[in-house]
N, C-alpha and C positions, 0 to 999 in steps of 0.2 A: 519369276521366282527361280529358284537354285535348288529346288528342293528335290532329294529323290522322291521315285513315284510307285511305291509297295502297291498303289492301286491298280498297277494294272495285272500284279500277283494275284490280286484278291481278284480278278475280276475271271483271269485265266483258272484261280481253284475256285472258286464259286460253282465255274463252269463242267467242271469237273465233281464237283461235291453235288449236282442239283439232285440228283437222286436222293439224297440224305435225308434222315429227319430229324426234326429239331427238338432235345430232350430226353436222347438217347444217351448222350453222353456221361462213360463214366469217368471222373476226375482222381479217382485213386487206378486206376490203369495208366493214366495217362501219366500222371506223376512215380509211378513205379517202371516205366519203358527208358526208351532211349530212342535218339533223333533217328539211328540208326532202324531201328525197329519200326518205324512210321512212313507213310506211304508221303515221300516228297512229290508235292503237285506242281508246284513253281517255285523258279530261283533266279532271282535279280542280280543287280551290282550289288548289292545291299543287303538285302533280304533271301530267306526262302520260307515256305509257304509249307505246313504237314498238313495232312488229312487226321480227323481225330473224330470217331463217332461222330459225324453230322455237325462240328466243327472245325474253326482251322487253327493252327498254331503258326502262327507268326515270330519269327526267329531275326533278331538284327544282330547282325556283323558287326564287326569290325572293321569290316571295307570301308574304302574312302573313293569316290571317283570324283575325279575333275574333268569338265566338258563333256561327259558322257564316258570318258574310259576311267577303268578300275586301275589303280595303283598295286602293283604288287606287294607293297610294304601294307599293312592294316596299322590302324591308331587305336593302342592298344586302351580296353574298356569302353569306346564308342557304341557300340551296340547294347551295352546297361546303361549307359547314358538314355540313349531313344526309348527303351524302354520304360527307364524309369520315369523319366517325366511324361512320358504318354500315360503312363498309370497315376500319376501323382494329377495331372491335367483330368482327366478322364472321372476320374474321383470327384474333381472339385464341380465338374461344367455339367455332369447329371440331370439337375435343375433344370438347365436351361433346351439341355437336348438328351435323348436317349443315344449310349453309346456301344459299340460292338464289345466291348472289354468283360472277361467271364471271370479270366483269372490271373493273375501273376506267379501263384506259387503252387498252382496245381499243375504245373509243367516239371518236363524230363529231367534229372537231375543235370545232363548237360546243355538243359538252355534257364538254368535261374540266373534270375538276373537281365536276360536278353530274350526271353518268351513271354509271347501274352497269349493267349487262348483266348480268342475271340470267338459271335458269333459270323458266322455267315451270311452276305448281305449281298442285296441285286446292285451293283455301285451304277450311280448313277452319271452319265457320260461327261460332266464339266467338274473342273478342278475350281474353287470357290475362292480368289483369293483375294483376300480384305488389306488394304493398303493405308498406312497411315503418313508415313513418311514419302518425299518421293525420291524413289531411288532405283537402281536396278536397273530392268526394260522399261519402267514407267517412267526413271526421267529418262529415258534416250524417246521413247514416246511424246512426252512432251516439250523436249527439245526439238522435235521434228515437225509438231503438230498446236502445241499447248495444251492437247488433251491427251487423256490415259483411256484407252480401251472409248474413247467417245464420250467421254466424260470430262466437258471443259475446266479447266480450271485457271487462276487468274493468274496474269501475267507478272514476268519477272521474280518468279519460285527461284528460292537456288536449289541445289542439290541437296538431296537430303532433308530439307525444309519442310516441317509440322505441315499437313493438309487442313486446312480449314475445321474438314469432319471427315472420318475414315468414308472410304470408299471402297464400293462392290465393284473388284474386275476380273469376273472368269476368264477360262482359259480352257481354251481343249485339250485333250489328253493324248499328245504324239502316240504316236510307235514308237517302243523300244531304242533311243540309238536316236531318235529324233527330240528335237525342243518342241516343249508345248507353246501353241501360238495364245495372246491373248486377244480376248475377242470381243466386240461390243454386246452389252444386254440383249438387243434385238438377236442376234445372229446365237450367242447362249441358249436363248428360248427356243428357237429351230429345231437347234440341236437335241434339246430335253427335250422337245415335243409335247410341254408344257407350259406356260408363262407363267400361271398360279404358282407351280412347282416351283417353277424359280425365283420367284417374289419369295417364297418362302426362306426357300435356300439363304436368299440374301437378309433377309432379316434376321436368319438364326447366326449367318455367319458374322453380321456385326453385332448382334449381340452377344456373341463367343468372343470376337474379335474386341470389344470394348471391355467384356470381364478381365482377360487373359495381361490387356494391355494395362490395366490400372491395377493388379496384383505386380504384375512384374516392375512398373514405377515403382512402386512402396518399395520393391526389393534392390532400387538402384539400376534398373534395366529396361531399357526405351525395347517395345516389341514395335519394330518398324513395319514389317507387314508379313504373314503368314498366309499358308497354303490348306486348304481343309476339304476334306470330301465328305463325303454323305452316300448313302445307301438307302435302299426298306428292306426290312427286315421280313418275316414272312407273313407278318399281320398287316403289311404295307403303311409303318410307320416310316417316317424318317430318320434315320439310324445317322449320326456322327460316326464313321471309320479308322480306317487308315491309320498314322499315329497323329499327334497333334503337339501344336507348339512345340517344335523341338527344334535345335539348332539346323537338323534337315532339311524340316518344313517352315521354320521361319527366321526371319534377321533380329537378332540382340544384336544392341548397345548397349555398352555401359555408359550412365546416363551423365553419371559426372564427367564426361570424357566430350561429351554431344555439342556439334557445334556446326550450322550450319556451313555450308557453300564449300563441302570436301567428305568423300567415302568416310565413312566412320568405321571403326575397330568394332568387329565381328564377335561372337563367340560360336565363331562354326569354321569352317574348311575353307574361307576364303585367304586363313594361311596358305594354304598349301597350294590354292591358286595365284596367289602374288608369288610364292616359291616358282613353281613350275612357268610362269610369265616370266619371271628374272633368269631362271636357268633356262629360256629358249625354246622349252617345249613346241611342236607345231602343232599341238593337239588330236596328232595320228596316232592310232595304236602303231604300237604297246604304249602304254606311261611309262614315265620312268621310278625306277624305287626314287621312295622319300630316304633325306636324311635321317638321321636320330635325333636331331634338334628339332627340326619339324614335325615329328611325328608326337614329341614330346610337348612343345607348342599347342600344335594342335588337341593332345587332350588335354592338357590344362585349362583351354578353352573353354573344351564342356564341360569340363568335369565342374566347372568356375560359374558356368550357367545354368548346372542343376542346383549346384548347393546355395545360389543366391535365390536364385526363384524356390526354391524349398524349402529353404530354410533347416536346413539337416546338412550333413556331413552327406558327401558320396557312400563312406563306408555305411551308414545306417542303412541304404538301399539293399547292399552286398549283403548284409548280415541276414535281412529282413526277407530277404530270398533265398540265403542259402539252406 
């Protein structure tokens, strides 16, 4: 996957936050402060992390990084984008799992729009990622192998080509600066130190993964495969994290567009990685600043992939939070 990894924000303020207790929190303090005012516990490419009464507030940028380094130029409203469909996501999948999300608009007045107040959750060590399409690391996987994560699949797939039925392939959670490895079910369960656990994991994540994919057809948008985590909470339920379905954490298509046996047109940052591949980039720090075409590009992108899968205007989000 390509997705940034807020999880391991949540895992470093978790670890900081465990003193806390949960139900302390008061939501008209927190919404009358400022970011400035709030104990920052962790700060990503992407993200930073507030302490908030025995919660954390979760704040997405505008940052953009390709191959692990951050772009000095930002793509302007990218971070209300992540949020907003995390909220809008988060709302609908309820049903199916209990999720960290407390509030969108009980936040600072300078993170509406790009704060979510969540709860605080033990994350649990594997990244869950559900795969429909094959594409990514999973076909250069199965160009090498025929299978994905250990998971055979049948011969002479093109690229990008419908999988039979979605497919469970974790993946551990690098270091900072490092690529997460994907890994077979056996060696995931290790890890968790559970195998029930993660039968679960995997049935909740195709059943996230199958809702999320058949709203977004209806809207014109193939979700090819996405990235999800999980936590417990402190009644040690299984908690949905992190954000969900968003251009970060997962691959749109647009559907009309879908055609097998060639990369398909994105609605996320792999502009700006075709950019930076065409302009020579080595992938060493620094990046280099983006254009103003690409940075325009690239949020039209999102801004393209919230308001299809929402079915609202961007601005309703803007308004609805300010």
């Amino acid at each position: 996957m390509h997705a940034a990894k807020p999880t391991r924000l949540l895992a470093e303020a978790s670890a900081r936050t465990s003193g806390s207790t949960a139900g302390t929190v008061n939501l008209g303090s927190v919404a009358g402060s400022t970011l400035e005012q709030l104990e920052l516990v962790a700060s990503g490419k992407v993200r930073e992390m507030y302490r908030v009464d025995g919660r954390l507030l979760m704040v997405a940028s505008d940052r953009v990084s390709t191959y692990d380094v951050v772009h000095p130029t930002p793509v302007p409203d990218k971070g209300k984008v992540l949020a907003g469909l995390s909220a809008f996501w988060f709302e609908r999948t309820a049903d199916i799992c209990p999720n960290h999300l407390i509030s969108y608009s009980d936040v600072p007045d300078d993170a509406r729009g790009r704060g979510l107040l969540v709860e605080e959750l033990g994350m649990l060590p594997v990244e869950c990622v559900v795969r429909g399409y094959l594409t990514g690391s999973g076909w250069k996987d199965y160009l090498e192998t025929g299978a994905v994560c250990g998971i055979e699949l049948p011969a002479g797939l093109d690229e990008s080509a419908e999988l039979p039925e979605p497919i469970f392939t974790p993946a551990t959670k690098a270091d900072v600066g490092d690529h997460d490895q994907n890994v077979s079910f056996d060696r995931a369960a290790e890890i968790v130190g559970d195998r029930r656990l993660l039968d679960e994991l995997r049935r909740l994540s195709l059943e996230l993964y199958r809702f999320a994919a058949d709203h977004a057809r209806q809207r014109g948008i193939i979700l090819a495969d996405t990235k999800l985590e999980f936590g417990r909470d402190a009644h040690g339920r299984i908690v949905l994290g992190d954000e969900v379905f968003t251009p970060d954490s997962s691959r749109f298509w647009p559907a009309d567009e879908y055609a097998p046996g060639r990369g398909q047109r994105s609605f996320d940052k792999q502009f700006v990685r075709d950019w930076v591949t065409n302009a020579g980039w080595d992938r060493t720090p620094p990046a280099p600043p983006l254009p103003e075409d690409v940075c325009g590009g690239t949020r039209r992108r999102y801004i393209e992939a919230y308001e299809r899968i929402t079915g609202e205007p961007f601005a309703a989000w803007i308004e609805r939070t300010a």
